[in-house]
C-alpha positions in Angstrom: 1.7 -3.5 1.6 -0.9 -4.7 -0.5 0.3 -4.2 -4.0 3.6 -3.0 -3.0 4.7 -6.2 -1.3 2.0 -9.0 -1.9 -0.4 -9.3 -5.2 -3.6 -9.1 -2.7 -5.9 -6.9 -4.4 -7.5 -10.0 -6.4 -7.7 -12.4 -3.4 -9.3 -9.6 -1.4 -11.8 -8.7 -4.7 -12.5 -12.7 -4.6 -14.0 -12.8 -1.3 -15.5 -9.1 -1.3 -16.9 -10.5 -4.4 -18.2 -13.9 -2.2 -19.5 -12.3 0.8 -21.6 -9.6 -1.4 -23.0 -12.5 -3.3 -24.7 -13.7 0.0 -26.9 -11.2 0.0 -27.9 -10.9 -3.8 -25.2 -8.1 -4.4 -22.8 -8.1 -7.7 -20.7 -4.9 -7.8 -19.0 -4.0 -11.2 -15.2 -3.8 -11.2 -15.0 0.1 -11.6 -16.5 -0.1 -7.8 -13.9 -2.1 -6.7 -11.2 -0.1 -8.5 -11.8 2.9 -6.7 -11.5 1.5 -3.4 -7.7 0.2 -4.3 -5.5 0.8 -1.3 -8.4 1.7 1.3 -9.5 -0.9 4.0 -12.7 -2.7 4.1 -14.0 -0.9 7.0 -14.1 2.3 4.7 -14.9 0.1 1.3 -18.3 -2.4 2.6 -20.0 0.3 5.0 -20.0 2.6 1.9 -20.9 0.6 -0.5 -23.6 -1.4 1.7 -24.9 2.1 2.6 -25.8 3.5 -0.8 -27.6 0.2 -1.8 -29.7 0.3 1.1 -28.1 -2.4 3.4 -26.0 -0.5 6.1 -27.0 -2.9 8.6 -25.6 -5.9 6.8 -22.3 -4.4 6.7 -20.7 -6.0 10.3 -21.6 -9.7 8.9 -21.0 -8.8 5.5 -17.2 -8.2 6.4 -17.0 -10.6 8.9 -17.9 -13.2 5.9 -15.2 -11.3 3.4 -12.4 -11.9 6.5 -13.7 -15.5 6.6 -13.7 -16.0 2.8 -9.9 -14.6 2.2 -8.8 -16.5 4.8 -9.9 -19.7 2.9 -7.7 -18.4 -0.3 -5.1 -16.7 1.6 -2.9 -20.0 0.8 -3.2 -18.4 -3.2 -1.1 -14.9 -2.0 1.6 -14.3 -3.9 4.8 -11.5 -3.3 5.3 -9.1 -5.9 8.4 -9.3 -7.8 11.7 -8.2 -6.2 9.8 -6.6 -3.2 11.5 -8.7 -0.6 15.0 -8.8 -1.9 14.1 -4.8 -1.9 12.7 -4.5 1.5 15.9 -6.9 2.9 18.6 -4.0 0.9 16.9 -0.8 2.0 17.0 -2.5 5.6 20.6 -2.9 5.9 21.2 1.1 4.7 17.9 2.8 6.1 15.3 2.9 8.9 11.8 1.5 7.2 8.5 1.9 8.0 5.6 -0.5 7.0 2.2 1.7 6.7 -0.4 -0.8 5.6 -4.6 -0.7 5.4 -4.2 -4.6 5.8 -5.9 -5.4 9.3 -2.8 -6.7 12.0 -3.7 -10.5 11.2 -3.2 -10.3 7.2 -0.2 -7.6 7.8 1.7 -10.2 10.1 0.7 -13.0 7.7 1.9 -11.6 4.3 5.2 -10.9 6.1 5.8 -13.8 7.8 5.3 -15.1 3.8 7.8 -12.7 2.3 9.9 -13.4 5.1 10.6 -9.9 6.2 8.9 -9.6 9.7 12.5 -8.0 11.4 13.1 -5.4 8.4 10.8 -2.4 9.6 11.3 -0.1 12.4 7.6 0.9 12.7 4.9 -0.5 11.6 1.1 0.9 11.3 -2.0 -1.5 10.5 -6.0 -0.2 10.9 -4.8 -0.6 14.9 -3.5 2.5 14.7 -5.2 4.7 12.5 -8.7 6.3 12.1 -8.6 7.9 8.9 -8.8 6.2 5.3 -6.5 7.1 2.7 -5.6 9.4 1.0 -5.6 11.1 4.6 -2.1 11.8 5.1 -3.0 9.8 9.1 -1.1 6.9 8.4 1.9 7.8 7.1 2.3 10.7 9.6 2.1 8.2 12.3 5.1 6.3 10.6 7.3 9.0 10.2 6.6 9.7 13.9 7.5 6.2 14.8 10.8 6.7 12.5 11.2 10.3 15.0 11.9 11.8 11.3 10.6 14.5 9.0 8.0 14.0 6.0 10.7 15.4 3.9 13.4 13.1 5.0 10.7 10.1 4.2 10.0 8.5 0.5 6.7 6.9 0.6 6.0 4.0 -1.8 2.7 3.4 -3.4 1.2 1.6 -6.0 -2.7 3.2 -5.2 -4.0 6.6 -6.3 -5.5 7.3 -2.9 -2.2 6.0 -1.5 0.0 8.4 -3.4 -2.2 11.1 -2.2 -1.5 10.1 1.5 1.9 10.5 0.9 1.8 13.4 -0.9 -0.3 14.9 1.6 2.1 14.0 4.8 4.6 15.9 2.4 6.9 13.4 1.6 8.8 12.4 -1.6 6.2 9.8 -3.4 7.0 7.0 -5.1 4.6 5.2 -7.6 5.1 1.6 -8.4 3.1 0.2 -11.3 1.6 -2.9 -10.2 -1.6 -1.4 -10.0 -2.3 1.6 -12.3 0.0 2.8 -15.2 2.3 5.2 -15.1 0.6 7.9 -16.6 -2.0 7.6 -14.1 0.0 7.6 -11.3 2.0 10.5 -12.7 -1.2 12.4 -13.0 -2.6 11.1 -9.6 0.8 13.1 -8.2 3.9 11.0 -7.7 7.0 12.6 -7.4 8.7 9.5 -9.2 7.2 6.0 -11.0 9.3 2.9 -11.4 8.3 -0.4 -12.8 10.1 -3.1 -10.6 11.8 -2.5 -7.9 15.0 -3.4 -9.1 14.9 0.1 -10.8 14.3 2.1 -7.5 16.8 0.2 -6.0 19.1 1.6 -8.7 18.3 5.2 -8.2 19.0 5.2 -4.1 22.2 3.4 -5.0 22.9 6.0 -7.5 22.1 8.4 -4.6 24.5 6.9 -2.0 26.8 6.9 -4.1 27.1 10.4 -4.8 25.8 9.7 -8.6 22.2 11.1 -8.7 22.8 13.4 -11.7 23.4 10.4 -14.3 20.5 8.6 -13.4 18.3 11.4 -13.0 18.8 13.1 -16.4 18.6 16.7 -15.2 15.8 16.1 -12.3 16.5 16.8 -8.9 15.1 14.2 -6.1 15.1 14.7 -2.5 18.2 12.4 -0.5 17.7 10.9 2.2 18.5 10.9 5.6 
């Protein structure tokens, strides 16, 4: 969800960022980078850990869930995600896989106005193991009673595209986060820019027209 649907990566930096600062700690943004698309409860513990201050970490995240909330108001959807999310609704049973915690999930969709388009969702409630374990998404496609190959995954983090990889189903990269060539090389099957252009190639396969969009490259159809 975060950085597929909603532009929450800085807001949640922000108030990592605030509640560090509490205790004297200023983490460069290569730090924060490699924690995109894994939840706090994996990031803080870690990183409080290896500077000596594990038994900060409870208040520490406590303050970071109290300082987002204050800038919440500032979220913003990413382009076309919505109208997306309403289209692939109508023609295919979705699941929302998310490290956002059950009170930021139901927030951001309540914003985008898509709370009735998923079929399954899975927030920290329901999951023990960070990505890129493959944990959430195989609970998903459980919830969906399908099988990883009948499932595209979309992703815009590195360790995120691993998860999906990893469950063995068709991964989608969606640049919002990290460039192509990195999410290429990070293993996705496929990498769009907007959504608009994924939208476009499960038309194309709906339709029956795969080959002219795909120039010679097979993808999986779904089912």
């Amino acid at each position: 969800m975060d950085g597929v649907l909603v532009d929450s990566e800085p807001l949640h930096n922000r108030a990592k960022e605030m509640a560090f600062a509490e205790i004297g700690i200023v983490l460069p943004d290569a730090v924060y980078d490699s924690y995109k698309g894994r939840p706090d409860r994996t990031m803080m513990p870690e990183v409080l850990k290896a500077l000596g201050r594990a038994a900060d970490a409870e208040r520490i995240m406590q303050r970071k869930k109290e300082f987002y909330e204050l800038i919440e108001h500032e979220l913003q959807p990413i382009t076309e995600a919505s109208e997306f999310v309403r289209w692939a609704a109508s023609r295919l049973p979705l699941a929302l896989a998310t490290s956002a915690t059950p009170r930021n999930r139901a927030a951001a969709l309540r914003m985008l106005g898509i709370e009735d388009c998923f079929q399954a969702i899975v927030d920290t409630d329901r999951f023990q193991h960070a990505k890129p374990d493959p944990e959430i998404y195989r609970v998903a496609i459980s919830d969906l009673a399908l099988q990883p190959q009948q499932c595209w995954v979309i992703e815009d983090s590195l360790a995120g595209v691993g998860a999906g990889k990893a469950a063995g189903s068709f991964t989608v990269g969606i640049t919002t986060t990290f460039d192509r060539d990195t999410l290429i090389g990070a293993g996705a099957d496929l990498v769009v820019d907007r959504f608009a252009e994924l939208k476009n190639i499960l038309a194309s396969i709906e339709s029956g027209r795969l080959s002219e969009l795909a120039h010679g490259r097979a993808f999986p159809t779904t089912e």
